[in-house]
N, C-alpha and C positions, 0 to 999 in steps of 0.2 A: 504494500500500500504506500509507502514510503517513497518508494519510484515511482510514483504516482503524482506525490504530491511534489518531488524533484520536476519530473519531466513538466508540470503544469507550470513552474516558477521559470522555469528553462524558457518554454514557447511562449508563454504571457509575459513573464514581468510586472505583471501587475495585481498580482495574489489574484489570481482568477482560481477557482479551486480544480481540481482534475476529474470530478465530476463535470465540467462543463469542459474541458480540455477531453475527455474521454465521450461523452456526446456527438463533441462535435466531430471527430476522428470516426465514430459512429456511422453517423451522417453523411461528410466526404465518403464514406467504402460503401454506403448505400447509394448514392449519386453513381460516383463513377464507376461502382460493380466491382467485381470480386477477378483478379485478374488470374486467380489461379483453378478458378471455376471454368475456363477456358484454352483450350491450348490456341498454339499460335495459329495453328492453320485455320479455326473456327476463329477466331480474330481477324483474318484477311479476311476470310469471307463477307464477316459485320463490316467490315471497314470500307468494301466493295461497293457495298448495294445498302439499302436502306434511308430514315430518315437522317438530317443532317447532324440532329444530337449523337445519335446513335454510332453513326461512322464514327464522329469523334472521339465518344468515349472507346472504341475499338482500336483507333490508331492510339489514343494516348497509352491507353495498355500495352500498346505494342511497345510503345517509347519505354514505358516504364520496365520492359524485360529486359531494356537493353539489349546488348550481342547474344542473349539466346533466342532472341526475335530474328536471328539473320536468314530463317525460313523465308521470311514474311518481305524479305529486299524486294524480288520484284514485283511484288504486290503494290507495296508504295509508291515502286517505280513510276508503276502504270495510274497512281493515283494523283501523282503529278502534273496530270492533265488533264485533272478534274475540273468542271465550271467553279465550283465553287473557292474561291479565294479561299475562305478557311480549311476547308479539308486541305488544299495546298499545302498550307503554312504547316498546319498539325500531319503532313505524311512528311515531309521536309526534317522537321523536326527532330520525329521517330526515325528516318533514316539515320539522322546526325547520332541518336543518343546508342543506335544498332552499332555504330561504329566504323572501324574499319572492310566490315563487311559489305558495307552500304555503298564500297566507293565506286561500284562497277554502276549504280546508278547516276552518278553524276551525271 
């Protein structure tokens, strides 16, 4: 519990208690989904087709696996020529945080 109420003083600074520090951590993993409830290749697929929230939250997941996402390079690739300026930005992204994997899309 202890670590708890560290980590709260850590990200706040401002005695917010880790009840509300743990919430909201809550929250954020209810939003942006569960990235291990998914493997990569059901992550291209979301990140392909669907609503524009949704792609989102599928390419950020992908960012967030970093280089074990390097399944997932040409997927992004080909998501770089997406209409939409954001999914752009957020496949762009994910390439960078894939790494060195990602350089064959440049």
């Amino acid at each position: 519990m202890q670590i708890f109420h560290r980590a709260a003083s850590l990200v706040t600074g401002n005695g917010t208690s880790w009840r509300t520090v743990g919430f909201s951590a809550i929250l954020l993993l209810a939003v942006r989904g569960f990235a291990a409830d998914r493997t990569v290749s059901q992550l291209a697929a979301a990140a392909a087709a669907g609503d524009e929230a949704a792609r989102v939250s599928a390419i950020d997941q992908l960012a967030d696996q970093g280089p074990a996402a390097n399944e997932a390079v040409g997927d992004l690739a080909k998501i770089l020529d997406d209409p939409s300026a954001r999914i752009r930005a957020h496949a762009a992204y994910a390439l960078g945080m894939i790494g060195p994997a990602a350089a064959s899309a440049a």
